[in-house]
Each structure stands twice: as structure tokens, then as C-alpha cells.
N, C-alpha and C positions, 0 to 999 in steps of 0.2 A: 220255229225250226223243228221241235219234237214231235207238232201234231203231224209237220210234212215229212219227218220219217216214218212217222206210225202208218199213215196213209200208205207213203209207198210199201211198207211188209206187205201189210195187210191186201193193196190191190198184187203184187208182184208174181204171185203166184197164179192171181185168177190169169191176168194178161200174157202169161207166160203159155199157160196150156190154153187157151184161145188161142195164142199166135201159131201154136205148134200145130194145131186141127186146122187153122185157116188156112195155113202153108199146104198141110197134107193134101189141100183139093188139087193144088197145081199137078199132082202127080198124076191124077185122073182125069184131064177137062172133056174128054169125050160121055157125053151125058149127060153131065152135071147142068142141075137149074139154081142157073148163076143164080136166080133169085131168092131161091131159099139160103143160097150164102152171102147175100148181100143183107139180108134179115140179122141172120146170124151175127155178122161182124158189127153192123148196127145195135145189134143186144149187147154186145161185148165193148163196144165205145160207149155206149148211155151207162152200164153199168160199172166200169170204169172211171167214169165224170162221176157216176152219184157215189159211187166210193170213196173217191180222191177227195170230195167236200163234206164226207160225214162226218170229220173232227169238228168243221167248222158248222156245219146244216146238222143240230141233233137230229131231225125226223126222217133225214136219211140213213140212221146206222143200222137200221134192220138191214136197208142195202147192202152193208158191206158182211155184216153176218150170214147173209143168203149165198154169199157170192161161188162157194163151193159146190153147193145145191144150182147153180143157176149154169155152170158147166156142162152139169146132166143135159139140161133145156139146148144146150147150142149146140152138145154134141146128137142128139135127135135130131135137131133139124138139118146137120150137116149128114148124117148117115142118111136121112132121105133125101138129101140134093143130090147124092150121089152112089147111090143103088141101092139103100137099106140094108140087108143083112151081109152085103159083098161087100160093103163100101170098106172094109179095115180099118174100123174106129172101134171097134171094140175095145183092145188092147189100151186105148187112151182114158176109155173110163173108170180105168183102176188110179189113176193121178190124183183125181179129188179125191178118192178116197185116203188114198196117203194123206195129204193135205187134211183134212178132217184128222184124221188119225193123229198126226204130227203137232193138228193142232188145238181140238177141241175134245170134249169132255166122253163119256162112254156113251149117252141120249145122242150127243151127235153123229156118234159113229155108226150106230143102230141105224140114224135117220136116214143117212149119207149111204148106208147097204141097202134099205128101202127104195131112194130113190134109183140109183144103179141097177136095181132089180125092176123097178118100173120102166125107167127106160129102155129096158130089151125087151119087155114084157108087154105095153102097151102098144106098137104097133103091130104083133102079132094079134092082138083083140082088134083091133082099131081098123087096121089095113089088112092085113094076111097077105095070101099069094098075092103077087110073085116075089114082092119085095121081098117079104116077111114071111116065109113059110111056115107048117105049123111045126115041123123038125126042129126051129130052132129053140123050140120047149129046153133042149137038154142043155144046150149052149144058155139058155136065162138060170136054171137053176146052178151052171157051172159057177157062171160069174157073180151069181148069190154069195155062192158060196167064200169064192175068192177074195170078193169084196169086205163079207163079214170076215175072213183068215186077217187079212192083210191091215184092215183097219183097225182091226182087234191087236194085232201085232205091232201096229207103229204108237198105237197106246200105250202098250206097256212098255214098248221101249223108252219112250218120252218119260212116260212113268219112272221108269227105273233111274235115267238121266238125273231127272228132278229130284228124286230122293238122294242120288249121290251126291247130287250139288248140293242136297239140304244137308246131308249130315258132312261133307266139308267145308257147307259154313259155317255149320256149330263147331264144329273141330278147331276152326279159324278162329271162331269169337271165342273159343275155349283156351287155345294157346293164349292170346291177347290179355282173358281174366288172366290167367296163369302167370304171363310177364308183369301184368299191372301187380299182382300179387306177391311175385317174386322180388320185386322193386320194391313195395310196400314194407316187407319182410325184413327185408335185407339194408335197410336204409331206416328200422327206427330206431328209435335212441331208447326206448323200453330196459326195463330191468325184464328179466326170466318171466316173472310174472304178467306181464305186459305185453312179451315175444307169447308165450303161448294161448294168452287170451286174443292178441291179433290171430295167430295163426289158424284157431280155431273158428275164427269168425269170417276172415278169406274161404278158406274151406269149405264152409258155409256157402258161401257166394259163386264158388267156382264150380260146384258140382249142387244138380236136384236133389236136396235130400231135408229130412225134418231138424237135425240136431246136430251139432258138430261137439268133438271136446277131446282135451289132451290130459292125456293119464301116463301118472308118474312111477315108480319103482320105489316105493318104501320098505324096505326089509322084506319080509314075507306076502305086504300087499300090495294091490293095487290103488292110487289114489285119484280122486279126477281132480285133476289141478286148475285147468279152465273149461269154458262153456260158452256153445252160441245155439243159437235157436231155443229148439224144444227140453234141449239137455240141462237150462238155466236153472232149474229148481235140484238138480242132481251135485253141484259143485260139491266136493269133497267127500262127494262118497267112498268109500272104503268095500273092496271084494281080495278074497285071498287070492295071489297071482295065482295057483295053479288048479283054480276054479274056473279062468278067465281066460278066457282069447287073446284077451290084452299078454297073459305072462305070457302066453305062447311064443307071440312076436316081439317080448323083450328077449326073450331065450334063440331064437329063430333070425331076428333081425327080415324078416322076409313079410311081404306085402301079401296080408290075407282079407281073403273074401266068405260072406256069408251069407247064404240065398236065403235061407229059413232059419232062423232061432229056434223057433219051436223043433227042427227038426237035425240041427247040428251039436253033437256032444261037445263040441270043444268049449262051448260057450256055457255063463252062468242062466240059466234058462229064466228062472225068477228075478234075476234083475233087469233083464231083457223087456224081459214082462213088464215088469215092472215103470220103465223107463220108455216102453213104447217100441225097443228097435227090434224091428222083424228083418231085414236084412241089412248087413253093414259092410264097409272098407274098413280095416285095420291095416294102418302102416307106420312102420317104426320114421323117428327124427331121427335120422344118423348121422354123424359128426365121425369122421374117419372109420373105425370100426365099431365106434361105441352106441349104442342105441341109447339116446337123452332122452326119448320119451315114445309116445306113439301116440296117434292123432285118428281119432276115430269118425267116420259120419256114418248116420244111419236113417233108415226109413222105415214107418210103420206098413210099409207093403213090402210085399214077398218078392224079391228077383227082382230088386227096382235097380242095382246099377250094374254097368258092362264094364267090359277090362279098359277101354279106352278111359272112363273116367278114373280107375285105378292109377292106370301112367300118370295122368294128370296131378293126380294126388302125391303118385310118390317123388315127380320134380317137383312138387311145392315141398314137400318132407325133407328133402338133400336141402335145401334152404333156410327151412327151419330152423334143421337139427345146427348147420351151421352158427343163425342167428340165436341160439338158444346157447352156445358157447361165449358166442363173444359177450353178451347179456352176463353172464356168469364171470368171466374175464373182467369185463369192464367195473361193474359188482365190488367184485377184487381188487383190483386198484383201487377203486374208489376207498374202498376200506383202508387199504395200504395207508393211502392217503393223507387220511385223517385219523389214526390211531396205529398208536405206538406199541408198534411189532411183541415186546417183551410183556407188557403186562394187560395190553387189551383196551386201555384207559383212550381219551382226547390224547391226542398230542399235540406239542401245541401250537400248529396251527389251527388244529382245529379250537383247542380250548379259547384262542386268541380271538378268534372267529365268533365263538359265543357268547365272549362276553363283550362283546361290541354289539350283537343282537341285543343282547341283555337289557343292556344299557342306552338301547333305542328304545327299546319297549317302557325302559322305565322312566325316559324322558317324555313320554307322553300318559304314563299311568300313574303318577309319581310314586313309585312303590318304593322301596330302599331295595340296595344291592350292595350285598356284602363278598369280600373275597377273603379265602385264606391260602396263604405259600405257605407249605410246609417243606422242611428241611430233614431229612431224615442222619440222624446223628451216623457215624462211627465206617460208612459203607468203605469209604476209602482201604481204610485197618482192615476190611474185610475181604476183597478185590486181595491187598498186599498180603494177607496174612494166610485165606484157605482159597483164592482166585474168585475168578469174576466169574464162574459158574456159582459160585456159594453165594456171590454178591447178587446175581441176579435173582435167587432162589428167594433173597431176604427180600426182594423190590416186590416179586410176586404176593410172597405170602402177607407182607403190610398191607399193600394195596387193597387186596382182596379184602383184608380184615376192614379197612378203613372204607371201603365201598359197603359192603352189610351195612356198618354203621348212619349210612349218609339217607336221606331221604332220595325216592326216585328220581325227583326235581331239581335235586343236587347233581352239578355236573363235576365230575373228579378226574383231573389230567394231569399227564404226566407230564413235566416242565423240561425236562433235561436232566440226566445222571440219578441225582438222589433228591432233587425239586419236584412237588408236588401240588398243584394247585385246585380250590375247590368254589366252587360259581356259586352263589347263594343267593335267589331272585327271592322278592319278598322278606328278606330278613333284616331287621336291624341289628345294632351291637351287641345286645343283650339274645338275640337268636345265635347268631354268629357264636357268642362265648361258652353259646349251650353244645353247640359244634363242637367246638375246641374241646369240652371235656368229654364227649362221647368218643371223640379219635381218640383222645386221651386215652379211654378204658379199653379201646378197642385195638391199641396195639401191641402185639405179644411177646411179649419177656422175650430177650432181657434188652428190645429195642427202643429205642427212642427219639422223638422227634422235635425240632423246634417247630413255634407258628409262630406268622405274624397276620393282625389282622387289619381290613380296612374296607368303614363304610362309603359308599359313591356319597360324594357329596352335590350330585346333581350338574354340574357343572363340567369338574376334571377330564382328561383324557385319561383313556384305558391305560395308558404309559403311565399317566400322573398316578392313579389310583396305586397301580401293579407295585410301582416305586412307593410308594406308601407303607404297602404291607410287607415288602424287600426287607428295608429299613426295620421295621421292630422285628420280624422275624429275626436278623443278623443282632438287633441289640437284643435281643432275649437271649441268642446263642452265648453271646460273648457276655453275658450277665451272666448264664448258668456256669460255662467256662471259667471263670474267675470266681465263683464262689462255690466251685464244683456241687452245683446241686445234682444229686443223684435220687432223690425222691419222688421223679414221675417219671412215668416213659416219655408222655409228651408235654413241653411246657410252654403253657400258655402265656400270651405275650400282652401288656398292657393292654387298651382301647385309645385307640389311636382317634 
């Protein structure tokens, strides 16, 4: 079915301006040598057939390639069936040329004026008077002329055609990156670092260029946060913002373009250099008013990109800047989450959470795992006696003190009110009570704490253990309580 539509374009035209020249002799039968038009319409049915079957007969496609050129030949033999330079066929040999024009390359249109020029030109050599006088010299070089204007002219129209069609379907495939992009963007679950290192690498894809990369606002500088392409070895570079293009469009908020580096002040010129980009897009990520970042590509050629790919860039930017919020947003919660607003510590979901990891890990490593609850004495009397701003003030300052103390690997969460609990992977009893006396030293007059401790005994559940070290923590309390020991800040509770 395809090769029989290609056929008919391709003969549709030839049969068309034959039909039109065959008709045209009705108009004149007085003179006319039917036989040289019976020749004719015969050349115009065989070539016709050998066209219609050169999808299917390769060794006939030069037939259908000639077929414009072969016009010339019937419109000859029809002007001499019927008076040579009177007949009124002139006017029709400007068709193939369109036709060539309309449809083949700049050599065919040249060819396509040549012939057209031969065909008014050789029966003046060939025949002359009476048909062909030698007057009509001026009338061959008109239609020279015409032929090359007209044919030259439906080229470049074609021409132009095609290129608009070319650059609306890159415009097309460009909006299309740009949705798949925007979609991409806008739908992952990335932290900040993640959104800008995607962002950067779409960028990358949606526009020709060597380097992508998003650079951040640190105080006075500039930082490159993420990277794609050629920019990969530049991550974290550092330039002072009002050295840089970059401050400009965090100050600006506005979508800047650069033809030449070497030849634009507003840019660091040596890092330029440096990093390869001889012209670039700068466009801010904006997130309502605020510019979160800006997202550069570049190229190491001079005037390599146009405005249309700038638009492109800066709806991917409105997206970003959005998905670079929520990334920070979500961030945040996540923190919320799992750490207890007041002192910064696990809380304890989260602490609960880890030592369930803990105590996976140590079911298969058999390492010991120690906990300690600490009770922090007196907070109540302090809440009732200067409020619970002074009371929080004391949770802070312990804490902190008892975190210095703890090794990294040490996890330290806040349990509820004045409970405190501390994860201890790898350590037996005798580590565990080395713990204990370093809180001990580490908490500041005139505060104090009880512990209680307890090692996993490989088996327990996390409830079992927790309840373990509950228990001596509260019987140390209520030991020191009833023999009012005041002789440590914090006191250490048997081994459990």
C-alpha cells in the first residue's frame, strides 16, 4: 500500500501536465499532425506504466526520476504537431520546472533550466523558418531566464518550508525532553542533593551543550553544588559571588546569557578558562520569590546557544526551584521525625528503631550490646521551682555535656522528660561501666543522674533488655534516695 502511494505522487504530476498539453490540442484541430500527438500520449502512457512499476521493477527508477525531464520531450513534439513557435505551449513549460523546483535538489534545477532552454532552442537550429523563426532567439533566452527565476525560487521556498518544519520538530522533541524532564524532576523522592544533581543532568540532555551544574549561595560565595557532563571534575568549586555571573542572577533573579567569556565582564574569566565554558545559560531555580539556586550549561564554542533554548531551561528552573523546596521540606520532616525537637538527640522512636538494627546486626555478628537509661535526678523541683524554660536549659546543657563524652558510635536519645538512653554496639559490661563513669565525670555541677545497665543476652526482646536496665536504674535511684548518697553526680548501678 505505501509503495502504491509513492508511485502515484511521484507519476501524479507527470500525468497531470500531459493531460493538460493533450487537452490543449482540442483547442486547435485545424493542422494539427494527429500523429505526432498520438506519439506523444503514447510516450506519456509507457512512461506512466514504467513509473507506476518502479517501486516494484528497481531498473526502472531512473524512469520515474526522468519523468520531469521527459515533459520537455512531449511538450516538443506537441508544439510541432501543431505549429511550432504559435502553437501556445510555451507558457506550460514553466510546470516542470516548478515540479523540479518543488521537488529536487539545486543540480536538478540547473538541469530542468537547461532542458527548457533546449527545448525552444533546438528547433530553431534544427528546423528554422517557418515554424521556428530565427526571432525567436529573444523569446529562448526569456524563458532561460524564467525557468532558472522560478525554479531557483520554488527551491528555496521548499527550502525554507523544510527548515521550519526542522526547527518545529526540534521545538516539538524539545518541549517533549522538557515534559519527560519536568516529570522526572517533579516526581523524585531525592533529598536537595539529589534534586540538583538530577536537575543538572536533565539539563544536560534537554539542551546541546558540554557541561551542566547548580551552584549554590554561600555567604559571600559561590559553590558548585552539583554536576553533569564536562563540569564533573569542577564539583565544589568555590568563586566569590560578585566575581561571578552566577551572583549576578542570584541578585537579579533574571535568566542570563553569555556569547563569549573571554569577551563578557560580568564573568570570572579564569575560571571560565579554566573549566572550558566559552558561552553559557545562567538561570536562577526559583521557588516563589526566592532564588534556591542557579543552574548553569555551557559550551566551549563561542554563540553556541539561542533564546528558544534559554525558555526551555528556564520552565525546567520553575520546577526545579520548586522540587528543591520540597527536597528541603521533606529533609525536615524527616528530622522532625526522628529527633527530639529540645536537645537535638534520637528520640525515641528513632532510638527504638536502632536498637532493633543493633540487635540484628548482633544476632548475626555475635558482638555484645550494651544499653544504658539514664534518669536525670531533681528536673521536676526545677520545672516547679525556676520553670520549665530553666528546666529545658538543664536537659540541653547535660545532654550536650554527655554527648562530648560518648564515642561517635555511641547512640544518645532522649527517652521522654528527664530519660535518657545510650546504644552501645560492641561493648560488654565492663565497657558499658567504663561509660557510666565517664557520664559520671561529664555531668556538671551540681547535677546528677541515675543509670541503670544492661547487657543483650543474645536472645531477649528489645522490650526485655529496655525493662532490664529500667529496673536497676529505679533500684539505684531508690538505693541512693534512702541512703541520700550525695557523693557523685551520676551513680552507677550494679551489672545486671
Amino acid at each position: 500500500m505505501t509503495s502504491a502511494l509513492t508511485a502515484a505522487r511521484r507519476v501524479s504530476p507527470f500525468v497531470g501536465i500531459c493531460a493538460l498539453a493533450l487537452a490543449a490540442t482540442l483547442l486547435r484541430t485545424q493542422g494539427t499532425e494527429w500523429g505526432l500527438v498520438a506519439i506523444a500520449a503514447g510516450i506519456a502512457a509507457l512512461l506512466t506504466l514504467a513509473a507506476s512499476a518502479a517501486p516494484r521493477l528497481r531498473w526502472l527508477a531512473p524512469v520515474a526520476l526522468s519523468l520531469p525531464f521527459a515533459v520537455d520531450g512531449i511538450l516538443a513534439l506537441l508544439r510541432q504537431a501543431q505549429g511550432g513557435s504559435t502553437s501556445g505551449y510555451a507558457p506550460l513549460a514553466i510546470l516542470p520546472v516548478i515540479w523540479v523546483g518543488l521537488s529536487r535538489g539545486k543540480r536538478a534545477v540547473i538541469a530542468i533550466t537547461v532542458f527548457t532552454t533546449l527545448m525552444f532552442a533546438v528547433p530553431i537550429l534544427a528546423l528554422g523558418d517557418p515554424l521556428y523563426p530565427a526571432t525567436g532567439w529573444r523569446s529562448v533566452a526569456l524563458w532561460s531566464v524564467v525557468a532558472g527565476v522560478v525554479g531557483a525560487g520554488a527551491r528555496r521556498v521548499v527550502s525554507e518550508q523544510r527548515h521550519l518544519a526542522a526547527v518545529a520538530d526540534s521545538r516539538a522533541a524539545g518541549l517533549d525532553r522538557l515534559i519527560d524532564a519536568q516529570t522526572t524532576i517533579s516526581t523524585t523522592d531525592h533529598d536537595a542533593d539529589g534534586v540538583m544533581t538530577l536537575v543538572a543532568a536533565e539539563a544536560l540532555a534537554l539542551v546541546d551543550c558540554d557541561a551542566a551544574c547548580v551552584e549554590l549561595l554561600d555567604g559571600e560565595e559561590i559553590v558548585c553544588a552539583a554536576v553533569a557532563g564536562a563540569a564533573a571534575p569542577f564539583l565544589g568549586l568555590r568563586l566569590p559571588a560578585d566575581e561571578s555571573i552566577t551572583g549576578e542572577c542570584f541578585r537579579t533573579g533574571k535568566v542570563l546569557m553569555c556569547t563569549d567569556s573571554q569577551e563578557d565582564s560580568r564573568v570570572a574569566r579564569e575560571a571560565c578558562h579554566a573549566v572550558g565554558a566559552r558561552s553559557m545559560i545562567v538561570l536562577p531555580l526559583i521557588h516563589g520569590s526566592e532564588v534556591k539556586g542557579v543552574l548553569i550549561v555551557w559550551s566551549a564554542a563561542v554563540d553556541r546557544f539561542r533564546d528558544y533554548e534559554a525558555q526551555l531551561l528556564a520552565l525546567l528552573g520553575n520546577t526545579s526551584g520548586a522540587a528543591l523546596v520540597r527536597a528541603e521540606l521533606i529533609a525536615e520532616l524527616t528530622e522532625h521525625a526522628v529527633t527530639d525537637p529540645l536537645t537535638g538527640l534520637a528520640n525515641r522512636r528513632s532510638w527504638d528503631l536502632q536498637l532493633e538494627q543493633a540487635l540484628a546486626r548482633s544476632r548475626r555478628s555475635r558482638e555484645p550490646v550494651s544499653v544504658l537509661l539514664l534518669d536525670l535526678d531533681g528536673l521536676k523541683q526545677i520545672n516547679d521551682r525556676e520553670g520549665h524554660a530553666s528546666g529545658d536549659a538543664v536537659l540541653v546543657t547535660v545532654s550536650r555535656s554527655w554527648l562530648a563524652a560518648l564515642r561517635t558510635t555511641d547512640i544518645l536519645g532522649r527517652l521522654g522528660g528527664d530519660e535518657f538512653g545510650v546504644l552501645l554496639e560492641r561493648s560488654d559490661e565492663i565497657a558499658a561501666q567504663e561509660v557510666i563513669e565517664r557520664l559520671s565525670a561529664a555531668t556538671p555541677a551540681p547535677h546528677r543522674a541515675s543509670a541503670g545497665l544492661a547487657v543483650w543476652d543474645g536472645e531477649e526482646a528489645a522490650s526485655a533488655l529496655l525493662h532490664r536496665a529500667d529496673e536497676q536504674m529505679y533500684q539505684r535511684k531508690s538505693e541512693r534516695r534512702s541512703s541520700r548518697d550525695v557523693a557523685g553526680h551520676l551513680a552507677p548501678g550494679a551489672p545486671s
